[in-house]
MARNU-944895 format. One record per residue (C-alpha): x negated, y negated, z negated; residue in one letter; residue number from 1. Coordinates in Angstrom, 1 decimal. Example, Ala and Ser with C-alpha at 12.3 -4.5 7.8 and 13.67 -1.06 7.14 Angstrom:
// residues 2
<X = -12.3, Y = 4.5, Z = -7.8, residuo = A, num = 1> .
<X = -13.7, Y = 1.1, Z = -7.1, residuo = S, num = 2> .
END
This chain:
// residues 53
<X = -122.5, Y = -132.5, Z = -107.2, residuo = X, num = 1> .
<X = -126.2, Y = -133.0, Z = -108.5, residuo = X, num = 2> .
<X = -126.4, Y = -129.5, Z = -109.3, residuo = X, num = 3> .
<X = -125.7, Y = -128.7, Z = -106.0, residuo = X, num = 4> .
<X = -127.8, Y = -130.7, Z = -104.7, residuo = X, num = 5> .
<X = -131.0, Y = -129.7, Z = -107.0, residuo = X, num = 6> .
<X = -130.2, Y = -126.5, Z = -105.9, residuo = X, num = 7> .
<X = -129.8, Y = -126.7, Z = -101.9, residuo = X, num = 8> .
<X = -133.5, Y = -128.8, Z = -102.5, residuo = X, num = 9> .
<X = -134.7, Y = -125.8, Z = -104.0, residuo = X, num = 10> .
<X = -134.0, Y = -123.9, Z = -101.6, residuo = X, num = 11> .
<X = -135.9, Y = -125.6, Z = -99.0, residuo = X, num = 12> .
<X = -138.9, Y = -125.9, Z = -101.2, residuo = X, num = 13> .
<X = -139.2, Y = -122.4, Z = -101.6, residuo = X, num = 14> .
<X = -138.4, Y = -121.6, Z = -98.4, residuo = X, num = 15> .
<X = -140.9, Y = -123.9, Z = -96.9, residuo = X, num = 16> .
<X = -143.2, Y = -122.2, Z = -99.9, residuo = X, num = 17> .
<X = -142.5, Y = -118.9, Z = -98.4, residuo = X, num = 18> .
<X = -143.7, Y = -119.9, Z = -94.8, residuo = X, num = 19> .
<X = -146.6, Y = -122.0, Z = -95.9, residuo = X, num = 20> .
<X = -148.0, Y = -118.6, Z = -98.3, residuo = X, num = 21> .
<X = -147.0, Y = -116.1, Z = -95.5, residuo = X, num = 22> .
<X = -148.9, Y = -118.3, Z = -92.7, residuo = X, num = 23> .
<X = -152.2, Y = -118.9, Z = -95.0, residuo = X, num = 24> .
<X = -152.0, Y = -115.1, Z = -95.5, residuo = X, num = 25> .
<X = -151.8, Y = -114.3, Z = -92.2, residuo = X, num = 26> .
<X = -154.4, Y = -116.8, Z = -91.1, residuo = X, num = 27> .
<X = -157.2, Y = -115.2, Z = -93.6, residuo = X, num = 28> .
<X = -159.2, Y = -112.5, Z = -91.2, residuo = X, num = 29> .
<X = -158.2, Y = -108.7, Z = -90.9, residuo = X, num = 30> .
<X = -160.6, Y = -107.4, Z = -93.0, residuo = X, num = 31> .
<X = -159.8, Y = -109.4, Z = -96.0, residuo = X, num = 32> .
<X = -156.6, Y = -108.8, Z = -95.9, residuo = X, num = 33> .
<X = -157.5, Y = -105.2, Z = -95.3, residuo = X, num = 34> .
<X = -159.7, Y = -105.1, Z = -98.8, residuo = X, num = 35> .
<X = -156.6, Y = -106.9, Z = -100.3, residuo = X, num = 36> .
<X = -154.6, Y = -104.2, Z = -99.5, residuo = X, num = 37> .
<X = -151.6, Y = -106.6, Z = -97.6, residuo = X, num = 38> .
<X = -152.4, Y = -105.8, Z = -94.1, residuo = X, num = 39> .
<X = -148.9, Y = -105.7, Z = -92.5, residuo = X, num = 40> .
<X = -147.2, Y = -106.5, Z = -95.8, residuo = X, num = 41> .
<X = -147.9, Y = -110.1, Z = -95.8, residuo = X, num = 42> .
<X = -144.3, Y = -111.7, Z = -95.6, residuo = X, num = 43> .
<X = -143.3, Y = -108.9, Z = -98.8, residuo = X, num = 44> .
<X = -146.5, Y = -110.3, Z = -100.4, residuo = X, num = 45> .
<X = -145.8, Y = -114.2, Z = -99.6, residuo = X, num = 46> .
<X = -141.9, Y = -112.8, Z = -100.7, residuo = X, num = 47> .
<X = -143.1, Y = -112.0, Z = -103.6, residuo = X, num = 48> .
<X = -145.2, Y = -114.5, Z = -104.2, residuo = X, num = 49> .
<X = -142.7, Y = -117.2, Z = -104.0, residuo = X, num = 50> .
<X = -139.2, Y = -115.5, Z = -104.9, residuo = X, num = 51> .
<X = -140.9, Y = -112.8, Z = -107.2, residuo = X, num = 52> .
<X = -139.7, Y = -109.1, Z = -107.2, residuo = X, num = 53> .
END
């Protein structure tokens, strides 16, 4: 039962990771996300980011 648990928590954490990297990549202006190179990929790069490939 714990494990399950631990892992339905986990899920919400990264989930809530997910949203909080996309938003703070979608909040930084166009141009720097432009010299990034993740201008219209930034929910693949906060995907990434948080679940890795």
């Amino acid at each position: 039962m714990t494990k399950a648990i631990n892992a339905v928590r986990d899920s919400f954490a990264r989930r809530f990771a997910y949203r909080r990297t996309r938003q703070a990549l979608m909040s930084l202006p166009l141009r720097t996300r432009i010299d990034c190179d993740i201008a219209g990929r930034e929910a693949e790069t906060a995907r990434i980011a948080v679940y890795g490939h």
